[in-house]
N, C-alpha and C positions, 0 to 999 in steps of 0.2 A: 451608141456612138458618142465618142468624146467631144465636145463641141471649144475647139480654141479659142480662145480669148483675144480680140484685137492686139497686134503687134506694139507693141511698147515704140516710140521713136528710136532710134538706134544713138548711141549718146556721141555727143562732136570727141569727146574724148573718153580714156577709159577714165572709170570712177576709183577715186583715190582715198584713203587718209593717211596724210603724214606722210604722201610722195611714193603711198606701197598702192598699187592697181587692189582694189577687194577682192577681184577673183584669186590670185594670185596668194592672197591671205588663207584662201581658204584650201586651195589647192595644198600646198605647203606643208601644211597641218591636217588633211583630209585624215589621215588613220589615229592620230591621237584625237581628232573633236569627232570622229566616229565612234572610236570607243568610250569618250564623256555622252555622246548621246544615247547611248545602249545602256550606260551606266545611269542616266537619267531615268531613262526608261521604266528600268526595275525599279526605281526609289518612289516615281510620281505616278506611276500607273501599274495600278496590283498586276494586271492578268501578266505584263510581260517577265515580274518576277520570278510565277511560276511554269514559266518554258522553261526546257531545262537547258542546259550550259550551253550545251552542244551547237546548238540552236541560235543561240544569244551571239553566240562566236560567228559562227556561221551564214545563216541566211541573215537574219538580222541585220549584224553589221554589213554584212554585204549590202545590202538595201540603204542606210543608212551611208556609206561611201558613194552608191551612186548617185544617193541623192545632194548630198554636198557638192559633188562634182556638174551634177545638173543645173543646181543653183548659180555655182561659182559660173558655169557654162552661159547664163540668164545676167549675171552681174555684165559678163565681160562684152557680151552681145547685144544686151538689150530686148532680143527678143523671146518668146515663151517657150517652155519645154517644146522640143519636138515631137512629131508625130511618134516615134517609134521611142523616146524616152516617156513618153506617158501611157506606152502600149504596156512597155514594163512595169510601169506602177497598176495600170489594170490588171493586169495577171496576176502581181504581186498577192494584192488585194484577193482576187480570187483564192489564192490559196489562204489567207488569212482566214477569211469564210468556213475553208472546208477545214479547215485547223477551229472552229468555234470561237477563236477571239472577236469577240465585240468590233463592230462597227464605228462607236465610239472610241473604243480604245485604239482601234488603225488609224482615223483620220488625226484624232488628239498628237499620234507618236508622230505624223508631219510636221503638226503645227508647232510640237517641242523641236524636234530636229532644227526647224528654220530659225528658232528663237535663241539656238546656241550657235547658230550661225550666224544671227547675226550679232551677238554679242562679241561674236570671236570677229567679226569684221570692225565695227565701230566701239574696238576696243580702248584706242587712242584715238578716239575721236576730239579735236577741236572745235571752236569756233567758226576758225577760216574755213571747217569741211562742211558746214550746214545743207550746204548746196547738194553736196556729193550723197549727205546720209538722206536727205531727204530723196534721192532718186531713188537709195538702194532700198528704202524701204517702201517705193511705190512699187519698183522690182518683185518685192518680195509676195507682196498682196497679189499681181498677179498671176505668180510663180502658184501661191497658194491656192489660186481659183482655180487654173489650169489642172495642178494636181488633185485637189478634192474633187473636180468631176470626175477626173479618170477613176480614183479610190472609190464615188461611191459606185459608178458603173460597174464596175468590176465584180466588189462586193453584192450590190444587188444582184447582176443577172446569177453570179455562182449561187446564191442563195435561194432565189427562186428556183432554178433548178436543180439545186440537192432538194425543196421541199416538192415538188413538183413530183419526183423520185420518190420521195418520202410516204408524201400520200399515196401515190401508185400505189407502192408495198403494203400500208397499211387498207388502202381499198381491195387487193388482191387476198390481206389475211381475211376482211371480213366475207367475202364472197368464199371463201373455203370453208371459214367456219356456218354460212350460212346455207350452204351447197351439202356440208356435211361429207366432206371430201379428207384427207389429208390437211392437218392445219401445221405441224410444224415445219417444215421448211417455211413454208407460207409466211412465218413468224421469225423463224433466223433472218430471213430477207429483209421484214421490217423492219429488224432490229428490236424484236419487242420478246418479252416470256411473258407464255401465258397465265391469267391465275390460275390457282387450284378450280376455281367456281366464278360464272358471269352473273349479272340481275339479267336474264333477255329483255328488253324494254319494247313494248309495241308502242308509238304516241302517236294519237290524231289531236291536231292544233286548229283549234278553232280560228277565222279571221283575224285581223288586229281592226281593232276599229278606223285606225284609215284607211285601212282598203275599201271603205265602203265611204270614206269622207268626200263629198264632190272636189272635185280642181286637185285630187290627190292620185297619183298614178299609182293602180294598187300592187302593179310589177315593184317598184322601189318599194314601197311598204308591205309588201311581202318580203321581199329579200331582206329589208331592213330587221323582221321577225327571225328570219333564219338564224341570220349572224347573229344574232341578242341568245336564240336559244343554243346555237352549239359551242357560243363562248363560254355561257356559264355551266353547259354540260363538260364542257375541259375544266372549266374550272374548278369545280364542285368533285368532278370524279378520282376517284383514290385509284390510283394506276393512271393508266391510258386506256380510255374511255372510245368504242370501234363504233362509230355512226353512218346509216345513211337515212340522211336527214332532208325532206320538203319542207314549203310553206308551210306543207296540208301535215306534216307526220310523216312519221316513218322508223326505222328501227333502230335501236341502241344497246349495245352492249357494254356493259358497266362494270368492272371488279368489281367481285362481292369481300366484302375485306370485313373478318370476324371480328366483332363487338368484344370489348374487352372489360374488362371488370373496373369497376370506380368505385372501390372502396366498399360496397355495400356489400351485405351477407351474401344475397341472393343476388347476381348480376340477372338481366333480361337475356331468353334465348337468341344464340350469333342470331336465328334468322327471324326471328321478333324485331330484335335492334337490328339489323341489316334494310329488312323492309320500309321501317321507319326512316330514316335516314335516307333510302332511296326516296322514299313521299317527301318527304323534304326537300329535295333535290328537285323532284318534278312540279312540284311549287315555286322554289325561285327560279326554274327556267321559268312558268308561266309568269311568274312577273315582271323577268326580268325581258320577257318579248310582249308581253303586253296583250297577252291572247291565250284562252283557257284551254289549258292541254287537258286531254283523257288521256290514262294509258294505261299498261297492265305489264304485269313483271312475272315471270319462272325464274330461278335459280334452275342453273343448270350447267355442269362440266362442260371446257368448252367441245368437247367430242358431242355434245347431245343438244348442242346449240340453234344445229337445224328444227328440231321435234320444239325444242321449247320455244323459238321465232313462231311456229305457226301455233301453237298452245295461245303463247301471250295476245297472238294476234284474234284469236278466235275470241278471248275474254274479255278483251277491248272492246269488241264488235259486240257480245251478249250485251257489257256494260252499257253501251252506247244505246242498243237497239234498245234496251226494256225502259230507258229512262233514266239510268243513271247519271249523277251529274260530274261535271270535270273533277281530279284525281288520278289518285292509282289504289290500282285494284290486285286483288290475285283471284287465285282458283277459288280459294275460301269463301271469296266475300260475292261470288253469282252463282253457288252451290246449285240452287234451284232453280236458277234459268238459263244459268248452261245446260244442265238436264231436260229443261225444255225446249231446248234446240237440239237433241240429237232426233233422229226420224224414228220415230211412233204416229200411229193413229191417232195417240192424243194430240200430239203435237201439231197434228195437220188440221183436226177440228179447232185448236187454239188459235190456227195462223186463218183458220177462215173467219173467225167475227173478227176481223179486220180484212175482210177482202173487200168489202163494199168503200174501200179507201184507194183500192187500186190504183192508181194516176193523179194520187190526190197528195201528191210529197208535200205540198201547204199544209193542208192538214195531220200528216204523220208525225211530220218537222215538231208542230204546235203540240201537239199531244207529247210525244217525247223529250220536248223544253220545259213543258206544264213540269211535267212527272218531276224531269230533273231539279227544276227550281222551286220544288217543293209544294206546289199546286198554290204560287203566287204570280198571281197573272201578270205583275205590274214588273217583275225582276224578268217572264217569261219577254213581255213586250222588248225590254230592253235589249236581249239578248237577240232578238230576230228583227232587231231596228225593225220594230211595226208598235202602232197604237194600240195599248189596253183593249180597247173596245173591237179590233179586228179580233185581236185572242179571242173576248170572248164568241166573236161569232164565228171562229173557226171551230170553236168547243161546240159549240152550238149543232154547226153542223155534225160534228165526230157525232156526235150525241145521237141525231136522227137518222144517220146511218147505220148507224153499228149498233142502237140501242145501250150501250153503254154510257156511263156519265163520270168524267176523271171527278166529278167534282163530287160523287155522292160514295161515299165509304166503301159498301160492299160491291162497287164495281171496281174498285180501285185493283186489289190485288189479280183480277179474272184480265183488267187493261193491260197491266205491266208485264202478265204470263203471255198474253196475246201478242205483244208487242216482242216480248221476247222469241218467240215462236216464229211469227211473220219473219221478224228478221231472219232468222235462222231460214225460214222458207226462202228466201230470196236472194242470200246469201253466196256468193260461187264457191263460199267452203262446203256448202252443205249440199245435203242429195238427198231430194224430198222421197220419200215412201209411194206416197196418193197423191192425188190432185186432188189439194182441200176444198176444190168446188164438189 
């Protein structure tokens, strides 16, 4: 809602120079300093040079007359635009929005407007009129307040409601493509074309260290992570990039856009260089939100987008569970313990030397941050905001439970297949064979 600005005093006479009323000035001259101001227009602010004629003539100038005429209306009154003359300039505005002209560039084409207005009034200005120019240009300022809130109102609400729309459509393409439904209509409605090939992106986002900072509300500093990571995933992604994104992670779909040759004999394979540059990507999200992502990537047409969401998501989760540390992974790089999460015998005998941990997620947590941070207890501490010396007595205990020892060599690889296992055990993607008791 447009908020009016205090009424001006109404002036004892009308305001004059050289014995001519201003409004009157401008009335007069309304269609010749309307089309000086359109013709301004195009000279001092690019975007309206390129609308095209039709338009310039048309709505433009029209807008431009009735804004002279409102002004002139404000000179001869004293009081501020009307209720229903600044409903016009809200609508106007709105349509400027759904036309993509800049916000800046609608309010600015006012503030020219007024400026040749009032040139074309205190044209012959004297001495004796001091009195008069100074009214008409406090006039003018409020005239200018009055309309800039109407323009930005206007502009804003149409704007958030084309984006509002926008993401609808884009939230209804990725639920097709991840539904595994029909995606193109799905896609005309966005307004988007699909690529040839997506990256699927599973990501689980570690904490941001304030959410655990005392006197820090970790709702805001969570949210505050979100915005950081799905700005710089717009930013970074080549196309337009379909997210649905938590605190905690969640899924992203990425244009896979083919590597191109730089001069060298042998360029790198599209999806060598592809993957790369997605790792890259999922490093400056994680720095630029301040919190260590895991995630895992399929290439995949966007028809086969569904299969590959729950592939990526499965390899995230191996990554995670065997002790892998934050990155991005593919199928390649957890060969062997994806393999040992699918349901075998073996697999259920592996997920049992870790049963004697059952209810013990302190300990799991420990053991799989050990792993990750390279079996350095002092980077493990930091990560699990706990002391050195708890590690080691969480290790301690893993140790006399399970008989195993992260710290000693040849238990090392039987912990990370175990760990890989369990999880797959526990897992709601997975359907255990046996009960590894």
């Amino acid at each position: 809602m447009t908020t009016q600005p205090a009424a001006a005093p109404r002036p004892a006479a009308p305001l004059t120079i050289g014995g001519t009323p201003l409004d009157k000035r401008l009335v007069t001259a309304v269609h010749e300093l309307a089309a000086r101001v359109v013709t301004r227009l195009t000279e001092r602010i690019p975007v309206y040079a390129s609308l095209p004629a039709e338009q310039l003539r048309g709505d433009i100038t029209a807008i431009a007359v009735r804004g002279i005429r409102g002004f002139a209306q404000v000179l001869r009154t004293g009081e501020p635009p009307t209720a229903a003359q600044l409903e016009l300039m809200n609508r106007s505005a709105a349509r400027r929005a759904q036309e993509h002209i800049p916000l800046d560039a609608v309010v600015g084409a006012y503030f020219l407007g007024a400026h040749e207005c009032l040139d074309q009034v205190l044209a012959d200005a004297a001495p004796g009129d001091l009195a008069d120019v100074l009214a008409a240009q406090k006039l003018l300022l409020r005239y200018l307040n009055a309309v800039t809130e109407s323009v930005f109102a206007g502009y804003i609400a149409e704007s958030q409601a084309a984006l509002g729309e926008r993401q609808s459509a884009r939230q209804a393409l990725l639920s097709a493509l991840l539904d595994g439904g029909p995606v193109q209509q799905a896609a005309e409605r966005a307004g988007m074309r699909l690529p040839e090939r997506y990256w699927v992106v599973s990501v689980a986002a570690a904490p941001h260290p304030d959410e655990h900072a005392p006197g820090v509300d970790p709702g805001i500093a969570a949210g505050r992570k979100l915005r950081r990571m799905r700005a710089e995933l717009d930013r970074q992604a080549h196309g337009e990039a379909l997210s649905a994104l938590s605190p905690d992670g969640g899924i992203a779909l990425v244009p896979a856009v083919p590597a191109t040759a730089t001069g060298t004999a042998r360029p790198p394979a599209p999806a060598d260089a592809g993957f790369a540059r997605l790792a890259g990507l999922v490093r400056d999200m994680a720095r630029a939100c301040g919190a260590e992502l895991t995630a895992a990537a399929v290439a995949a047409a966007p028809q086969e987008a569904a299969g590959a969401a729950s592939l990526a998501t499965r390899v995230r989760q191996v990554a995670e569970g065997c002790g892998r540390g934050p990155g991005l992974y593919r199928l390649d790089d957890v060969l062997l313990e994806y393999q040992l999460t699918l349901p075998s015998p073996a697999r259920d005998r592996l997920a049992a030397l870790l049963r004697p941990l059952e209810g013990r997620t302190d300990l799991l947590e420990t053991l799989r941050t050990f792993l990750a941070c390279g079996l350095d207890r002092r980077r493990t501490a930091e990560r699990l905001h706990i002391h050195p010396n708890t590690v080691d007595y969480r290790l301690r205990r893993t140790s006399a439970l399970t008989g195993l020892n992260a710290a000693h060599g040849p238990d090392l690889p039987r912990l990370q297949a175990a760990l890989a296992a369990y999880g797959a055990w526990f897992s709601p993607c997975s359907t255990p064979a046996t009960d590894p008791r």
